[in-house]
C-alpha positions as a printed NumPy array, in Angstrom:
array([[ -44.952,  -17.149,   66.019],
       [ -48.456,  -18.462,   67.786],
       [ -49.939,  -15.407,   69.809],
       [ -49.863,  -15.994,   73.871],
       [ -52.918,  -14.705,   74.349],
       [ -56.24 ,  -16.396,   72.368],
       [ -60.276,  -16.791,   73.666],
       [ -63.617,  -17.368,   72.552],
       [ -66.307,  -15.25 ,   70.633],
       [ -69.241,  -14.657,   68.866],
       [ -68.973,  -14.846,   65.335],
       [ -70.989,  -12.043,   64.794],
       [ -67.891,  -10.165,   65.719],
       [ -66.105,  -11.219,   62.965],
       [ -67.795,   -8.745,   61.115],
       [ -67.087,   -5.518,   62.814],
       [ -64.066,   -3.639,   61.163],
       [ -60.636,   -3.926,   62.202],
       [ -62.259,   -6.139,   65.426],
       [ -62.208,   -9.102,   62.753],
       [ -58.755,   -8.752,   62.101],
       [ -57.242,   -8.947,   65.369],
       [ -59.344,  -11.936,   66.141],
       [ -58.191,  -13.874,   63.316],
       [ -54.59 ,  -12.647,   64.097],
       [ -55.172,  -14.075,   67.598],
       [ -56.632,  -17.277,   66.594],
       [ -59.672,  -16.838,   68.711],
       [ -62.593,  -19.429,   68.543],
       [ -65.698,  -18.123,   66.599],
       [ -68.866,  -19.549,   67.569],
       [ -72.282,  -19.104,   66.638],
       [ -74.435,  -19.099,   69.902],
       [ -77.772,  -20.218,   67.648],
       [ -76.521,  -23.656,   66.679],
       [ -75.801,  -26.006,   68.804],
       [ -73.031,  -27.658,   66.442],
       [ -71.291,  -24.546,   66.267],
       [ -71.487,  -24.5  ,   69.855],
       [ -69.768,  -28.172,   70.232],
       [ -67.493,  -27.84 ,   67.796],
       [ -66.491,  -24.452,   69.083],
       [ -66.093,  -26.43 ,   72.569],
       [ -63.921,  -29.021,   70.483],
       [ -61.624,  -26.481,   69.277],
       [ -60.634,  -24.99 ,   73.109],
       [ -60.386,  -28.127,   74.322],
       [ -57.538,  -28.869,   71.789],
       [ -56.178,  -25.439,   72.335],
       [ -55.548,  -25.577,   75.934],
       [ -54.335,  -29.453,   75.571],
       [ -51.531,  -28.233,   73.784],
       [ -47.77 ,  -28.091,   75.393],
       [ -47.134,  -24.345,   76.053],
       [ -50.848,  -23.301,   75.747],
       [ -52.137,  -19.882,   75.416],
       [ -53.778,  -17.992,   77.826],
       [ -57.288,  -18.596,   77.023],
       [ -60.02 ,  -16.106,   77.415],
       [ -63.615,  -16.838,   77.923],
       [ -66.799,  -14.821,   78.675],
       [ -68.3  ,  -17.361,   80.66 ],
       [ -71.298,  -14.869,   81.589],
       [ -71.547,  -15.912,   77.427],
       [ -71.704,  -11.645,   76.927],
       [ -71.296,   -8.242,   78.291],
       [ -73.809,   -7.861,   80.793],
       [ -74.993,   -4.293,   82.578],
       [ -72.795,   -4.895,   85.892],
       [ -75.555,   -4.666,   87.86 ],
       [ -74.99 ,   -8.507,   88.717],
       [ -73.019,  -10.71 ,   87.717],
       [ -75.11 ,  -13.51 ,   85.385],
       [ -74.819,  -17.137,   85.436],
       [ -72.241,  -18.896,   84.53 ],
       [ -71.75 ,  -21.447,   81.305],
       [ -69.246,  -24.444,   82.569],
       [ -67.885,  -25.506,   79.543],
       [ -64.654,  -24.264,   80.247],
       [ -64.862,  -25.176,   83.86 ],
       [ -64.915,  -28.642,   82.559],
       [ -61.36 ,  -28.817,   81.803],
       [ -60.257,  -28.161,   85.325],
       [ -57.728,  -25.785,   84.513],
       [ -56.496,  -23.163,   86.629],
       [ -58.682,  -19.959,   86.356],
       [ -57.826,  -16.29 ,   86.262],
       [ -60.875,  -14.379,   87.116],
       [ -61.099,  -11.093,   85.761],
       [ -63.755,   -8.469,   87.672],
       [ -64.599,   -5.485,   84.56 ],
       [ -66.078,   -2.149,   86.016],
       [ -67.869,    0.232,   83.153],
       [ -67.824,    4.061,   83.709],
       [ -70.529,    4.765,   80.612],
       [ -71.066,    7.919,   78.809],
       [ -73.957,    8.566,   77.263],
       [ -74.023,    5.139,   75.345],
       [ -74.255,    1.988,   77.084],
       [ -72.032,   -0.572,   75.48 ],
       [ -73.219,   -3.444,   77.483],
       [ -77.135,   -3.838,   75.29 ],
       [ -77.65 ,   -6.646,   73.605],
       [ -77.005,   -5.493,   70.314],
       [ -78.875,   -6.769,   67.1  ],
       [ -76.62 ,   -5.611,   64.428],
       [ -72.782,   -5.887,   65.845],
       [ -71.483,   -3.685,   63.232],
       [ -73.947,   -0.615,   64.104],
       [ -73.081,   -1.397,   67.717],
       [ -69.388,   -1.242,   66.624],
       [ -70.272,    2.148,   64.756],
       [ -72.292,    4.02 ,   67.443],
       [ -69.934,    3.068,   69.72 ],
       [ -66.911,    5.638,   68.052],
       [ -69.248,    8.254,   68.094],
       [ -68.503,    8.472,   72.028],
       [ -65.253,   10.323,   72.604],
       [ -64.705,    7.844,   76.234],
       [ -65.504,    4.465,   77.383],
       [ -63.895,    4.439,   81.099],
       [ -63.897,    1.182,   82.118],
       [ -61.033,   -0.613,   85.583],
       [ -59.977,   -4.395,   84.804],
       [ -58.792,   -5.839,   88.126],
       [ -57.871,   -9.108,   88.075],
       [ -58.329,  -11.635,   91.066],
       [ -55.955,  -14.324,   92.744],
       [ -55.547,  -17.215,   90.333],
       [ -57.707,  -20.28 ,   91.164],
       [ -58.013,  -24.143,   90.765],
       [ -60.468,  -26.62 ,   90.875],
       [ -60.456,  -28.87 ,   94.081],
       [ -60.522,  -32.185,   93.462],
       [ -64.175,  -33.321,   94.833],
       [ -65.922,  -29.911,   92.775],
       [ -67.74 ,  -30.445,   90.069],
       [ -67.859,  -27.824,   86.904],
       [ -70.409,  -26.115,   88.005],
       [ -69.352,  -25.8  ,   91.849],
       [ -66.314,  -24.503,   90.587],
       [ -67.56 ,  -22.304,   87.265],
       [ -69.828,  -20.433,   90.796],
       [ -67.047,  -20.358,   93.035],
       [ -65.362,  -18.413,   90.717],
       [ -68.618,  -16.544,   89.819],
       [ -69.283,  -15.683,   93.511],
       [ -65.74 ,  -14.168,   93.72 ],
       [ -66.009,  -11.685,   91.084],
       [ -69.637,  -10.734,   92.522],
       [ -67.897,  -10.055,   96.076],
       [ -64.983,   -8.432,   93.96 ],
       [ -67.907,   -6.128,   92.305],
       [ -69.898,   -5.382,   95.334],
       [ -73.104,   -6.564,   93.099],
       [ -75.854,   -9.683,   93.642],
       [ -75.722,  -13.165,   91.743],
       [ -78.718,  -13.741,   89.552],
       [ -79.704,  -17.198,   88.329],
       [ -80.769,  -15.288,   84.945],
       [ -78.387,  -15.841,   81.68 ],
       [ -78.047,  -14.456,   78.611],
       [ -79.701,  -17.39 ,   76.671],
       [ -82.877,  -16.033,   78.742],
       [ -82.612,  -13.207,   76.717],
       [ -82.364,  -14.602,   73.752],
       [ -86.032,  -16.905,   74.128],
       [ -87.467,  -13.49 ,   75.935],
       [ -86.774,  -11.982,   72.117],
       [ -87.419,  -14.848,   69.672],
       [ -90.662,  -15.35 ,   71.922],
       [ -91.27 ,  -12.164,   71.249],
       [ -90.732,  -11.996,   67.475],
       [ -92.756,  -15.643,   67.013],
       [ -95.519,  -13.942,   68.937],
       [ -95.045,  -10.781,   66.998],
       [ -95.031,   -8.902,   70.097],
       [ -93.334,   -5.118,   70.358],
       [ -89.536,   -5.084,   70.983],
       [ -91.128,   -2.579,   74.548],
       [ -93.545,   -5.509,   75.689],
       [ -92.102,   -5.579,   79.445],
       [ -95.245,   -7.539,   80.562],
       [ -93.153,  -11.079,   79.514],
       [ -91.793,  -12.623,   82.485],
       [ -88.237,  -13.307,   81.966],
       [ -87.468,  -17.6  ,   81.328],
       [ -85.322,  -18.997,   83.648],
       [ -83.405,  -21.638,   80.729],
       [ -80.577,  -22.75 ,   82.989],
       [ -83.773,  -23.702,   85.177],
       [ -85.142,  -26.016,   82.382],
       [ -82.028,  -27.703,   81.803],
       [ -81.42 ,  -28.414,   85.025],
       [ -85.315,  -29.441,   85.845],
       [ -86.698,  -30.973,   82.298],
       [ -83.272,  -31.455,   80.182],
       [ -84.271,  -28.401,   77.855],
       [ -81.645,  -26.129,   76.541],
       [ -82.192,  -22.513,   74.529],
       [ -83.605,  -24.37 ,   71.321],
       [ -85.516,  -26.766,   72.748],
       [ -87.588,  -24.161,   74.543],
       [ -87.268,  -22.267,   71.179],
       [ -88.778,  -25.335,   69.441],
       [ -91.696,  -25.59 ,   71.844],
       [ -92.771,  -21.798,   71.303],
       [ -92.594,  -22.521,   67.842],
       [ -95.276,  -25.782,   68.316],
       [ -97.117,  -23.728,   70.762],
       [ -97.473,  -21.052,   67.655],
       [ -98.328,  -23.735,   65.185],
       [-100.567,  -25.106,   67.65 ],
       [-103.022,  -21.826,   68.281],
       [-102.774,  -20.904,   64.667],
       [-104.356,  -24.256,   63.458],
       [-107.076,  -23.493,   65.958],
       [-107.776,  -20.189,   64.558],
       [-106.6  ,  -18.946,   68.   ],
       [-104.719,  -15.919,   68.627],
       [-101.825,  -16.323,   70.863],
       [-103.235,  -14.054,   73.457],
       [-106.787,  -15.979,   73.56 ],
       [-104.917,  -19.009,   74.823]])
């Protein structure tokens, strides 16, 4: 028997204990976030999922991750794109003394120094069902939704994402700057896509030139 219930995550998941399990037993979609076929052919694979008669319920982080709850991130539209009806689902955190929202680098630490925490309160409400009208685009509807879970939350929108995050710290790394550097603004990418048609590795590509560049000069990165 097919499970009822199936979503979407990071494949770096896959390789916490016991987590891997139940996502295989669920059928969930792996994807890896850093390729951009993985990310299309993850896209592929919903898209067939929820075209199927007597489709699962299909879960999706559209925020991409976990983020602090001190806003609620933008939104990825990929599965706004299907115009199916939408079940938004508002997540409150109560933390201990571990936050379980970081960014984490190594999933199966993460996984680990999570247990060591005896309680991870956390209230799941989940809002009136929604469609897409029939004049909205994707993205109207991917922040509709968005702007309801905010209101739900009592917390601000922020145009920031999590791929934001991600060039902040492979900027970082290429310019071999400390993991505590706050003085790097943080990218705006959905802002580049929108404005010059550059996504998370196409800005990642053009740090990379902009390396190659100053280190043919004989330039450091901070003289330029």
């Amino acid at each position: 028997r097919r499970p009822c219930h199936t979503g979407m995550a990071e494949i770096e998941t896959a390789s916490i204990p016991m987590v891997a399990q139940v996502l295989w037993a669920l059928e969930f979609v792996l994807v890896d976030k850093s390729s951009s076929e993985s990310r299309a052919k993850a896209g592929k694979e919903m898209t067939a999922k929820l075209s199927e008669k007597d489709a699962p319920q299909f879960l999706v982080f559209a925020e991409g991750q976990t983020s602090d709850g001190r806003q609620v991130l933008a939104f990825k539209d990929g599965a706004f794109r299907l115009g199916h009806t939408v079940q938004p689902v508002a997540v409150r955190y109560h933390r201990s003394s571990f936050d379980p929202t970081n960014n984490p680098d190594n999933m199966v630490w993460h996984f680990i120094r999570a247990t060591f925490d005896l309680h991870h309160g956390m209230e799941v409400e989940f809002l009136d069902v929604t469609s897409k009208d029939v004049d909205e685009t994707p993205a109207d509807f991917a922040g509709r939704v968005r702007t309801t879970i905010a209101e739900s939350l009592k917390v601000p929108l922020s145009n920031h994402s999590h791929d934001d995050q991600r060039l902040q710290r492979r900027c970082r790394k290429l310019y071999k700057r400390p993991p505590d550097d706050l003085a790097w603004a943080m990218p705006e990418t959905r802002t580049c896509k929108l404005l010059l048609g550059l996504n998370l590795d196409d800005c990642t590509d053009a740090a990379r030139a902009y390396v190659a560049r100053t280190e043919a000069s004989d330039l450091d990165v901070n003289d330029v």
